[in-house]
C-alpha positions in Angstrom: 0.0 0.0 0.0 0.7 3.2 -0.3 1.6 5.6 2.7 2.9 9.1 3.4 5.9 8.4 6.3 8.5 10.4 8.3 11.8 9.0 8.8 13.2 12.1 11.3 14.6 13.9 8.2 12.9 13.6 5.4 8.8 13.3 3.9 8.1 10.4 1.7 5.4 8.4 0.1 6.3 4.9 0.2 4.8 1.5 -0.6 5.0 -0.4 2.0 3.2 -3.8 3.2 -0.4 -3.5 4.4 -0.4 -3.5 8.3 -1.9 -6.9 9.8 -4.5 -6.3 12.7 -2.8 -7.8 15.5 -6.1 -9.9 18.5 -8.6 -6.7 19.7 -7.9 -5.0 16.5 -9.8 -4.4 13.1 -8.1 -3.6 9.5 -9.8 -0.3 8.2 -9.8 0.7 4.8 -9.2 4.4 5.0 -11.3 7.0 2.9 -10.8 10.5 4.1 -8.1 12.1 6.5 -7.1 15.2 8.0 -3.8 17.3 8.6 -3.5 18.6 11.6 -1.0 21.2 13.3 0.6 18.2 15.2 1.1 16.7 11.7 2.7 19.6 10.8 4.8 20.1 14.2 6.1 16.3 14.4 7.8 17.7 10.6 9.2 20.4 12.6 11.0 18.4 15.2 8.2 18.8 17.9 8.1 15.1 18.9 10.3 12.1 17.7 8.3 10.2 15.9 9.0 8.0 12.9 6.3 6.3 10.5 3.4 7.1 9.0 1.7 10.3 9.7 -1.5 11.4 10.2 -4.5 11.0 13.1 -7.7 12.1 12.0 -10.1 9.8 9.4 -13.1 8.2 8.6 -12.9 4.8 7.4 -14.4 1.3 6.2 -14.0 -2.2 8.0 -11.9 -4.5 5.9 -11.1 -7.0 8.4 -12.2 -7.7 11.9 -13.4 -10.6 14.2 -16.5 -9.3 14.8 -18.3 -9.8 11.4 -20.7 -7.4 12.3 -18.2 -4.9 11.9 -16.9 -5.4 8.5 -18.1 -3.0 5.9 -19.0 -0.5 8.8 -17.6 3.1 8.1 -16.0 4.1 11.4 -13.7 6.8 13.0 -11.3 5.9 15.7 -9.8 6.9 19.5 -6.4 7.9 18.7 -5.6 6.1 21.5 -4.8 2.7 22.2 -3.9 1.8 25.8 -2.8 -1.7 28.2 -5.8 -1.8 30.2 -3.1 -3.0 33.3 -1.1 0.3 34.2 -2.3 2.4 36.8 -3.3 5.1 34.7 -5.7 2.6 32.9 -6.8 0.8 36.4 -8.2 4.4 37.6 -10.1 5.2 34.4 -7.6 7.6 32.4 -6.8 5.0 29.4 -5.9 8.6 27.1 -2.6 8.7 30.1 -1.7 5.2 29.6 2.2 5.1 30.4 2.3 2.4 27.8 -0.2 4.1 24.8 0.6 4.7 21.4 -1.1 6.9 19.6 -1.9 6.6 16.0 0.7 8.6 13.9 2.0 10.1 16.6 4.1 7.8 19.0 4.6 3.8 19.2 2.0 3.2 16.4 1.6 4.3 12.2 -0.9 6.7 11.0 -4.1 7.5 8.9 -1.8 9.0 6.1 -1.9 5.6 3.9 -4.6 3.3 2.2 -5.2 1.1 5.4 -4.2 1.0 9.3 -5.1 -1.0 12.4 -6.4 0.8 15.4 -8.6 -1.5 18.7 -11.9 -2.6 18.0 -12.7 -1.0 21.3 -11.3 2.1 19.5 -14.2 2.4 17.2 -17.2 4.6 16.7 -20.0 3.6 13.4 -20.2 6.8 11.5 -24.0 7.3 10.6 -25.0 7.1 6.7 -25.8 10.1 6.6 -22.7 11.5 7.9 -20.5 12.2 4.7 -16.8 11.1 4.7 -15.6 14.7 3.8 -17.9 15.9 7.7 -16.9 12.5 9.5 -13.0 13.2 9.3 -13.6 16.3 11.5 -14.5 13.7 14.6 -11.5 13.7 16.1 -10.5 17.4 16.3 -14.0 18.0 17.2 -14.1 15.6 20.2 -10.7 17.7 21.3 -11.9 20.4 21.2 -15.7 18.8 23.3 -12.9 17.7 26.0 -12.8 21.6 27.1 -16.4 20.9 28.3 -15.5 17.7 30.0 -12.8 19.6 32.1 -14.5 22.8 33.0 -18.1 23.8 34.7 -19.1 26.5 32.3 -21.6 29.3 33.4 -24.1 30.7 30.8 -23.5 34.0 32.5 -20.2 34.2 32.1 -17.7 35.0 28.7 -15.5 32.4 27.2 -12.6 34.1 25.4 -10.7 31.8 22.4 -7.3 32.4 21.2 -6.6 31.6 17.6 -9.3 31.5 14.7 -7.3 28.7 13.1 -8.8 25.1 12.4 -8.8 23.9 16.0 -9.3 27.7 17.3 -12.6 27.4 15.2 -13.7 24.1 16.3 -13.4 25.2 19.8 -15.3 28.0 19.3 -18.4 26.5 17.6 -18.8 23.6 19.8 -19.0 26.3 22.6 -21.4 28.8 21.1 -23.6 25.4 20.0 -22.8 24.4 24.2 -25.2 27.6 24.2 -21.9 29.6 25.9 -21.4 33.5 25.2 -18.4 33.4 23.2 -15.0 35.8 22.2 -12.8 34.6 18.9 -9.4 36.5 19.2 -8.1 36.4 15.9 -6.4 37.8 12.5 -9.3 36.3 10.0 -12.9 37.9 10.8 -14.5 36.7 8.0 -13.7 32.9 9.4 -16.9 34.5 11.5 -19.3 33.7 8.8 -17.8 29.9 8.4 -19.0 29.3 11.8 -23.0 30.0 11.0 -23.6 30.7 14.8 -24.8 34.1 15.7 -23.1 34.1 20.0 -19.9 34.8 18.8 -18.3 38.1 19.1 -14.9 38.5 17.1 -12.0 41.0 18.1 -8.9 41.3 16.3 -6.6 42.9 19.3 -6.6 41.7 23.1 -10.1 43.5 24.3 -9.9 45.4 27.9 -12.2 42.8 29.5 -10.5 39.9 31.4 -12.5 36.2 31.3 -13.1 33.5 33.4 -12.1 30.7 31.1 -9.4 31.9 28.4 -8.4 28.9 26.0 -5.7 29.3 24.2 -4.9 28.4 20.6 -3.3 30.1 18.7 -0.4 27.3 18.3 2.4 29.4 18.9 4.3 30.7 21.9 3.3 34.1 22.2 -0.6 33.1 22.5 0.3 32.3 26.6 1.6 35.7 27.2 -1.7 37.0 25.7 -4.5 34.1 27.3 -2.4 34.8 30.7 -3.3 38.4 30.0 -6.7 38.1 29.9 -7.5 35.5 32.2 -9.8 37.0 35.1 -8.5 36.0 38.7 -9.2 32.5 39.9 -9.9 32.2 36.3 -9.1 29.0 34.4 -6.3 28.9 31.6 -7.0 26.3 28.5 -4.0 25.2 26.8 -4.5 23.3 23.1 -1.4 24.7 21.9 1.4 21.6 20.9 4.2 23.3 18.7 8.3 22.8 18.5 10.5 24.4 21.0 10.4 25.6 24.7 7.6 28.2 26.2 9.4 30.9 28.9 6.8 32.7 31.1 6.5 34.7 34.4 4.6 32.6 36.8 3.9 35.6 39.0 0.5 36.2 37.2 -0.9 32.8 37.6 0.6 32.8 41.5 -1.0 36.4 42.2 -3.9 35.7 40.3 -5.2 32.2 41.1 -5.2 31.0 37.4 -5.9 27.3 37.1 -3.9 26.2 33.9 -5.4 23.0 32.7 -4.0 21.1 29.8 -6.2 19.5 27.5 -5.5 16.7 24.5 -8.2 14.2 23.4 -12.0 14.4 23.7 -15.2 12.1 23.2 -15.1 10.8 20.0 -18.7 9.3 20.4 -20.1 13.1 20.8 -18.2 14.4 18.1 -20.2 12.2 15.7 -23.5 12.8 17.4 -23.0 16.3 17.0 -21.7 16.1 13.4 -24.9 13.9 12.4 -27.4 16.0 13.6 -25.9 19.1 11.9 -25.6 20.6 15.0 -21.9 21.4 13.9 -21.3 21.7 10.6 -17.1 22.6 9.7 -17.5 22.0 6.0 -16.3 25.7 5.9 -13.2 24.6 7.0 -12.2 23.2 4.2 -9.3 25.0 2.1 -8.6 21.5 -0.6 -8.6 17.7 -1.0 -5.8 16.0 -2.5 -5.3 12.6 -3.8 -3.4 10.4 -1.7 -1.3 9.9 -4.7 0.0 14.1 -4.1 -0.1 13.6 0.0 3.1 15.1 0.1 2.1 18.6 -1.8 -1.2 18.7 0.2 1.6 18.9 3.2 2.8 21.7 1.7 -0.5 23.5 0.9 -1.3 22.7 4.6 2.1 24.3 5.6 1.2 27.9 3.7 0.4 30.4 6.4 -3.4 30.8 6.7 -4.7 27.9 5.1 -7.3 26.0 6.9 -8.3 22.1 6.7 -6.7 20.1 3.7 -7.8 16.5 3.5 -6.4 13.4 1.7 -9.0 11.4 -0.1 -7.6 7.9 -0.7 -10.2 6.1 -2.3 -14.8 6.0 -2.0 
């Protein structure tokens, strides 16, 4: 099969042999899949990793021992975890100390015609939930794990860092959450992609501070600036993952009671709900769909300051 791999150095798109589901696993067929920033970081040296790229898809069963499964159009946990560690034990499988995680550490990736991922892993993607909505479940149900972490008031503001892809994400999911929302951003016309009307857009740091400031932007300075506007005893969202080292003054957050939470992976089974009842509806997000066949120019596209989602199509 074909795949789109990262040796450390260097991009390639290599045949290689097709993956073999290993017992508790299911062979998908792969139709659709995103680049994300973390794709586009792990290039950049943020995480040694080595293999075949990519996190985010919708695919079909090919094989499984569950013949129930097979033909079933799924998305998947990135996640796959031991079940005996004592992160697993007390319920926190995503903090396995012995996960891999598809495309990004210990295990190969979406970019490519077929990968293996836990049966347990799975959730059925609706029929009426196209392919090119359906790869948007997994950054969707990271940016639904904001929601999981923090007790939202109506009452109160939510300011959002970054009007990229996973900037945007956040903020709809919140706004459709029924939350009063702030985009901080360089794009206001990514406003009308969103098709929600409780979103207020600024493009410089506004003279309110908020109680729940999630940041990003997915670069470095976006802390200074979410630390900035974080109310006291407020609560600091990092989805930032980028290259290099972050320096900061922890006076602020000392003086100020700031919780800082960190926040990764989300609930992939709500991310499809919401995505099947129209409820959120990224389609806007889309910038171009490449062949798998050109994966490594839709890297590049996905590389060019201000471009949005790019997908890989590999096959219907």
């Amino acid at each position: 099969m074909k795949a789109l791999q990262w040796d450390g150095d260097s991009l390639a798109l290599n045949t290689v042999a097709k993956p073999i589901a290993k017992p508790g696993e299911v062979l998908v067929r792969l139709t659709r899949a995103g680049i994300c920033n973390t794709d586009l970081e792990i290039i950049r040296g943020y995480y040694p990793f080595s293999g075949t790229l990519g996190h985010e898809f919708v695919g079909i069963v090919d094989e499984a021992a569950n013949p129930s499964l097979i033909g079933k159009r799924v998305v998947s946990d990135i996640n796959s975890s031991c079940h005996h560690c004592a992160m697993c034990q007390a319920g926190m499988p995503h903090h396995c100390v012995n996960r891999s995680a598809l495309g990004i550490h210990g295990r190969d990736g979406a970019f490519a015609e077929f990968l293996t991922t836990p049966e347990e892993n799975l959730v059925i993607v609706p029929d009426s939930l196209e392919d090119n909505l359906a790869v948007y479940a997994e950054p969707l149900a990271a940016a639904l794990e904001i929601q999981e972490q923090v007790n939202f008031s109506r009452h109160e503001g939510v300011l959002v860092i970054g009007d990229g892809k996973l900037g945007l994400l956040i903020t709809m999911s919140l706004a459709q959450a029924g939350l009063e929302v702030t985009l901080l951003g360089h794009h206001p016309h990514r406003l009308e992609l969103l098709g929600l009307d409780n979103i207020s857009f600024c493009s410089s740091a506004p003279d309110l501070k908020y109680p729940v400031v999630i940041e990003a932007t997915g670069n470095p300075s976006g802390f200074a600036t979410a630390v900035q506007l974080t109310a006291p005893r407020g609560a600091l969202v990092l989805k930032s993952t980028y290259k290099g080292n972050l320096e900061f003054n922890p006076a602020p957050l000392v003086v100020n009671e700031i919780t800082l939470l960190g926040s990764r992976c989300g609930p992939m089974d709500k991310a499809v709900a919401l995505l099947a009842d129209g409820a959120i509806n990224p389609a806007g997000l889309t910038e171009e769909i490449f062949p798998l066949t050109r994966a490594p120019q839709a890297i590049a596209r996905a590389n060019k300051k201000g471009t949005l989602k790019v997908l890989l199509e590999m096959g219907s």
